[in-house]
N, C-alpha and C positions, 0 to 999 in steps of 0.2 A: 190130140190132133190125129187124124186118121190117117194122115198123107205121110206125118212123122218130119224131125227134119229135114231139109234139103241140102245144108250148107252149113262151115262148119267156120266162124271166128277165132282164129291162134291168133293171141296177144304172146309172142317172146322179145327178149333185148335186142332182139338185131330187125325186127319190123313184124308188121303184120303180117297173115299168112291167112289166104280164103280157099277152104276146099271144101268141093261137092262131097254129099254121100252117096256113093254108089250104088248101095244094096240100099230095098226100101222093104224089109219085109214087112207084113201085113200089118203086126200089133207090136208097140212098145215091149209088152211083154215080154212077148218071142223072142224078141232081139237084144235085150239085156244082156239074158245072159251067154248068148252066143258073140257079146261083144265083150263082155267083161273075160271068157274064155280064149279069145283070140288076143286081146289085147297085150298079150307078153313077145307074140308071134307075128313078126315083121311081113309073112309069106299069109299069113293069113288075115293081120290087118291091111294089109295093101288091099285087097281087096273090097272092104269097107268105104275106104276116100280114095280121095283124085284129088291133086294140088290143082287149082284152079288158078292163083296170082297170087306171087309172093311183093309188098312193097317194101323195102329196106327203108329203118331208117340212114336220115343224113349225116348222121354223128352225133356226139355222148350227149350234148346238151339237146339233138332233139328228140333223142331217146325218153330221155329225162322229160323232157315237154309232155311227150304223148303217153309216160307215167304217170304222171301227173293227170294230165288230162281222163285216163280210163279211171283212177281213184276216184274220178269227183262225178264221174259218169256223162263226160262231155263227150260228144263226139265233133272231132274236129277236122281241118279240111280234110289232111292226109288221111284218117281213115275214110271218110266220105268218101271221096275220090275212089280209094279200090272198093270200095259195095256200089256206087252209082257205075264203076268203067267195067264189072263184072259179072256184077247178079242179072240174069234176064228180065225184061221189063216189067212192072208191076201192074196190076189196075184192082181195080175194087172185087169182081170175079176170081181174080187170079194173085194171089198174095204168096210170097218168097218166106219161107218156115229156117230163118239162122239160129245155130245153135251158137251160144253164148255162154263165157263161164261166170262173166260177173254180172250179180245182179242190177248194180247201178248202171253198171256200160248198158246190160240189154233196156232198158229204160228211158233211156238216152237214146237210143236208136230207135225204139218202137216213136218215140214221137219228137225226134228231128224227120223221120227218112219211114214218108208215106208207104205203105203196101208191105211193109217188112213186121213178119212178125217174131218175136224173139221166144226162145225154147232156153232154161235153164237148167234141164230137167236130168234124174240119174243118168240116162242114157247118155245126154248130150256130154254131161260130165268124165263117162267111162269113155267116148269116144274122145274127147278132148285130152285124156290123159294118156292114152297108146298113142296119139299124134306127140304128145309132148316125150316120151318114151321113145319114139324113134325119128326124134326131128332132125336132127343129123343127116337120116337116110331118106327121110319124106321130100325135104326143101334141098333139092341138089345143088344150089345157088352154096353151100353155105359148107367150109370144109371140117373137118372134125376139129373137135375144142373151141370153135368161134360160140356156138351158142354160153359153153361155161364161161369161157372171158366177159362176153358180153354181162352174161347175169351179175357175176362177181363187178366190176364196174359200174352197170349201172343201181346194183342191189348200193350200194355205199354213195356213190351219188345223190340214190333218192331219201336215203338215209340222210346224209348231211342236209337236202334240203329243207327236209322234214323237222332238224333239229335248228335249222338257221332261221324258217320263214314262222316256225311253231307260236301262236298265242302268247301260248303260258310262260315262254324260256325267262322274260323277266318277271312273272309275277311268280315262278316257282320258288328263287330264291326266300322270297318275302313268307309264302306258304310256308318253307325249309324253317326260314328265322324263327319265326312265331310260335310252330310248333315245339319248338328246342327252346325258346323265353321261356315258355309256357311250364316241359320239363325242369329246366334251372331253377325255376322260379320253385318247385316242388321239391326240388334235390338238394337246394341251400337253407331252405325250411328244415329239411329232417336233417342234413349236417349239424346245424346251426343248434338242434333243440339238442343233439346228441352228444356235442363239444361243450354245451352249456351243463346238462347232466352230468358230466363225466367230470369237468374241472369244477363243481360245486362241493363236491368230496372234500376237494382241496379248502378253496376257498368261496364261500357259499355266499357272503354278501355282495360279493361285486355285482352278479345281476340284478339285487335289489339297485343298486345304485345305476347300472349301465341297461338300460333294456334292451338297447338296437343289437341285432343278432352280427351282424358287421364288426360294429366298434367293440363288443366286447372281446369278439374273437382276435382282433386288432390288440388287443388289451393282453389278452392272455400270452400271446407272441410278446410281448416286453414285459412282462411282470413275470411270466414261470412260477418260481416258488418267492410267495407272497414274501418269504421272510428279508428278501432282501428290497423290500420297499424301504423308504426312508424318503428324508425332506428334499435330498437331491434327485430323487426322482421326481418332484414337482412339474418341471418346466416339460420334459419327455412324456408326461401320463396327461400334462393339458394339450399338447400337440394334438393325439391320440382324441380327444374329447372337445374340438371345435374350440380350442382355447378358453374351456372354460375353468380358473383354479378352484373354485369352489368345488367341484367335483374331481377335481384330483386330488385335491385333499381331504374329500372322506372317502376317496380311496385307499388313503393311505393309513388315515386314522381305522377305517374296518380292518385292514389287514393287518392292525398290530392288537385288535382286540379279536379276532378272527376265531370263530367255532367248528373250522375246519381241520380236518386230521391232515396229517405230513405226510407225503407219497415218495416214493423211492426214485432214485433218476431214470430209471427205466420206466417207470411210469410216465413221469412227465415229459419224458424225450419221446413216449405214444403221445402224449395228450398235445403238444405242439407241433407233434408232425399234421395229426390230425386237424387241429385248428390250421394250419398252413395249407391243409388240401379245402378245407372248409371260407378262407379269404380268396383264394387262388380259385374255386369257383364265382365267388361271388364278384372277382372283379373280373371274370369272364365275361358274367352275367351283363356288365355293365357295357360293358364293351361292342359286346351283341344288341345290346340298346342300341347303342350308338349306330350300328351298323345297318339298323331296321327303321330306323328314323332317316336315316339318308338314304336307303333303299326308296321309301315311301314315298320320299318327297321326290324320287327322281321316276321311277312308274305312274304313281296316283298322288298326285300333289294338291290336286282340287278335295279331291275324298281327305286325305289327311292333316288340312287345313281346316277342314267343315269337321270333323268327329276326332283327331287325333290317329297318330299313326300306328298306335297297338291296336287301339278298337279296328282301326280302318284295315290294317291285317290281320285281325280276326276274321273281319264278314269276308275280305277275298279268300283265307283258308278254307272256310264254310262252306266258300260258294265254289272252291276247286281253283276258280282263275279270275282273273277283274275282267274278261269278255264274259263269262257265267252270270258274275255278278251285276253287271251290265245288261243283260236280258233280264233281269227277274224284277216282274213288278213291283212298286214299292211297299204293298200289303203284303208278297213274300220278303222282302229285306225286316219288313220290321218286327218278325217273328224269326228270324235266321235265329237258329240257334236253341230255339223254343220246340222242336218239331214233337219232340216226347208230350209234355205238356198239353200241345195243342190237338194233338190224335187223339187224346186221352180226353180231354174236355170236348171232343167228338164224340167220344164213345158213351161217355156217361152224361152226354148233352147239358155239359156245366159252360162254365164263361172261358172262353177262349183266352189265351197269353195276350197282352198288351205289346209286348215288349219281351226280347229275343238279344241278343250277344251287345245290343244296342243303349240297352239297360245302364253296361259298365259307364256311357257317355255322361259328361258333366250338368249338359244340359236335363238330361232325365234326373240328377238330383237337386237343382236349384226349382222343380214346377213344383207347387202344392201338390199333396197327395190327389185332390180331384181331378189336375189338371196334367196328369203322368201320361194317361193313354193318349190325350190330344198332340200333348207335346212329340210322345214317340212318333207316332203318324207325321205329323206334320217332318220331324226328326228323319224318320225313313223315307220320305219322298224327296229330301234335299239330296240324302246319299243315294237314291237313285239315276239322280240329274250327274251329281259329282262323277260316280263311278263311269255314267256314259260319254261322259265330257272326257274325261280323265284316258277312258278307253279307244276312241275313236280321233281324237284330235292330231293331229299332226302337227303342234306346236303348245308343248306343255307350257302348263302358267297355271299360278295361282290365286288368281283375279278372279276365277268365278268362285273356287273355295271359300274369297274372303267375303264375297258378294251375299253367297248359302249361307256363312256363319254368322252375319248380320243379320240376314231374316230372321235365322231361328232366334236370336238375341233378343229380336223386335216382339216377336212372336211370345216371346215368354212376358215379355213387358206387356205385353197387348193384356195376357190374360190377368195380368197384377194387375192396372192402372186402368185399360181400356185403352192405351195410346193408340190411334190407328199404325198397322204395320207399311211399309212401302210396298206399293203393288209388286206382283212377279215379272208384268214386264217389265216394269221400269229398273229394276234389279237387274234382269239381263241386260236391258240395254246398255246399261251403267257399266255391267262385266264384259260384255263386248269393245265397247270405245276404250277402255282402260286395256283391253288385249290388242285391238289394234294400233294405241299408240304406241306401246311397250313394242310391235311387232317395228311399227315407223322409225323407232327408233336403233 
């Protein structure tokens, strides 16, 4: 711009603030750095601006408002008001050059508020920080330490709001859960193989007999040194094993025929601490189920009805949040999780992934092999209805979940039998009347 700015936008906590510039030397250039030089120097940036109108806000919450509001690049009344009751008239000839720091706000005002053009440029930036540098002494309305209060206040205000109105705050936990299943699930595996290693020394047939990485660790915790099995441990070692005596008794009979060597009690006093840290995960593990299953069902209950609640927090991890995953067509949901595969079968123009983190789904192993890719597809466009339903509603239920999990049901029979499936609308309608009676009621 040749004219340069004319006017200059302070966004601080305590209100807006419009001033003219002063000086208009001839080229941006020039003036950079005779601005970025002054700008430490109160006597010589005075020079530069002219407080034109300062509007205060009316207090914390409408502070907060009009925080708010420059984030998201609204301009609303209160700013309107001091650019319409200040800047000089506009017209199509004659256009008003504001300097702006935020690029969303100037965006906002280039097409709410005709004739205004918006400048975000280094210059306007280096003038806007020597204002912000001596705003104390610029806005004489305003006594020393009002601007720090105000910021400190409303910096944590907007912070809290940020944390209280945020998307994600319930589908973070879920993201949290999942990713730590996921670990556990890896950390009880390599326990489990290294408690089972480690006590075969001893007694090596048990895990022919016991496979589950759980029960046998369970096992090791009441047995210790094999030698003191006998018949009165019958009843304690079926507990231990689902009640079944058959298996506590070639428990017992291995351990008296047993090709394992004897270990000293500092051994085995490692070996059962160990197994003790090795149960005490895994009934962590369990527990954290439990807690992600009722997570599920209380954020995305339609999604975790129609696919289950691990798969179904898998794809919200995937996708970052359930609004994410709620925008993404359902040709991206049904390759979630595939993205490696799928670039690569780009690259070397092979067959594209069918199927993505959605695969784990029950449904994807009851279709014939021919009928895997129809099923996912069809499979990823229910979870894309679930997750938008799920995400947007203001009255969770699990009526359209149950309504999705039928189709796909129908849908896998279709392609066995040829049964006709129930239309999609009728299926909604069906999930709608079932939601507003459950609401009637």
């Amino acid at each position: 711009m040749s004219s340069g700015v004319q006017y200059l936008l302070f966004e601080e906590p305590t209100g807006y603030a419009l001033f003219e510039v002063a000086l208009q030397p001839e080229t941006i250039g020039s003036r950079l750095k005779e601005v970025q030089d002054s700008a430490t120097d109160l006597a010589k940036f005075g020079k530069f601006v002219k407080l034109v109108s300062f509007a205060p806000f009316k207090g914390a919450a409408h502070a907060l408002e009009n925080a708010n509001d420059v984030a998201e690049g609204t301009v609303n009344e209160h700013l309107k008001n001091l650019l319409e009751l200040n800047l000089p008239k506009r017209s199509k000839k004659k256009k008003i050059v504001l300097g702006v720091s935020d690029l969303k706000l100037a965006s906002g005002i280039k097409e709410s508020m005709k004739g205004i053009e918006c400048d975000t440029s280094e210059v306007v930036q280096d003038l806007l920080r020597g204002i912000r540098l001596h705003g104390t002494k610029l806005l004489k309305q305003l006594q020393e330490g009002d601007i720090e209060r105000a910021q400190l206040g409303l910096g944590h205000a907007y912070s809290r709001s940020k944390v209280q109105f945020s998307v994600q705050k319930n589908d973070n936990h879920i993201i949290q859960a999942i990713a730590l299943l996921d670990q556990l699930d890896k950390d009880v595996n390599t326990f489990s193989m290294r408690v089972r290693e480690w006590y075969s020394w001893h007694f090596p047939e048990l895990f022919k007999i016991v496979s589950d990485n759980y029960t046998y660790s369970k096992l090791i915790l009441f047995i210790k040194d094999k030698t003191s099995l006998n018949e009165s441990s019958l009843h304690d070692l079926a507990a231990l094993v689902n009640d079944d005596a058959g298996i506590a008794q070639s428990i017992v009979d291995a351990a008296r025929v047993s090709m394992g060597q004897d270990i000293s009690e500092q051994d085995m006093s490692n070996v059962v601490t160990f197994a003790q840290k090795a149960v005490s995960l895994a009934d962590y593990r369990k527990q954290l189920h439990g807690y992600l299953v009722e997570k599920m069902n209380t954020v995305a209950p339609n999604l975790s009805e129609l696919i289950g609640e691990v798969v179904g927090a898998r794809l919200i991890s995937h996708a970052g949040s359930l609004t994410n995953l709620s925008k993404y067509p359902a040709s991206t949901v049904q390759i979630l999780g595939a993205e490696k595969a799928l670039f690569r079968a780009l690259k070397t123009k092979g067959n594209t992934p069918k199927y993505g983190l959605i695969y784990h789904s029950s449904y994807i192993g009851k279709a014939a092999q021919k009928n895997k890719g129809r099923i996912s597809r069809f499979l990823a466009n229910k979870c894309s209805i679930a997750s938008r339903i799920d995400s947007f509603t203001d009255t969770p239920t699990t009526k359209f979940g149950e309504v999705l999990k039928k189709q796909v049901e129908e849908r896998l029979n279709f392609y066995e039998t040829g049964a006709p499936p129930t239309k999609n609308s009728d299926a909604m309608k069906a999930a709608l009347g079932a939601t507003q009676d459950l609401m009637d009621e």
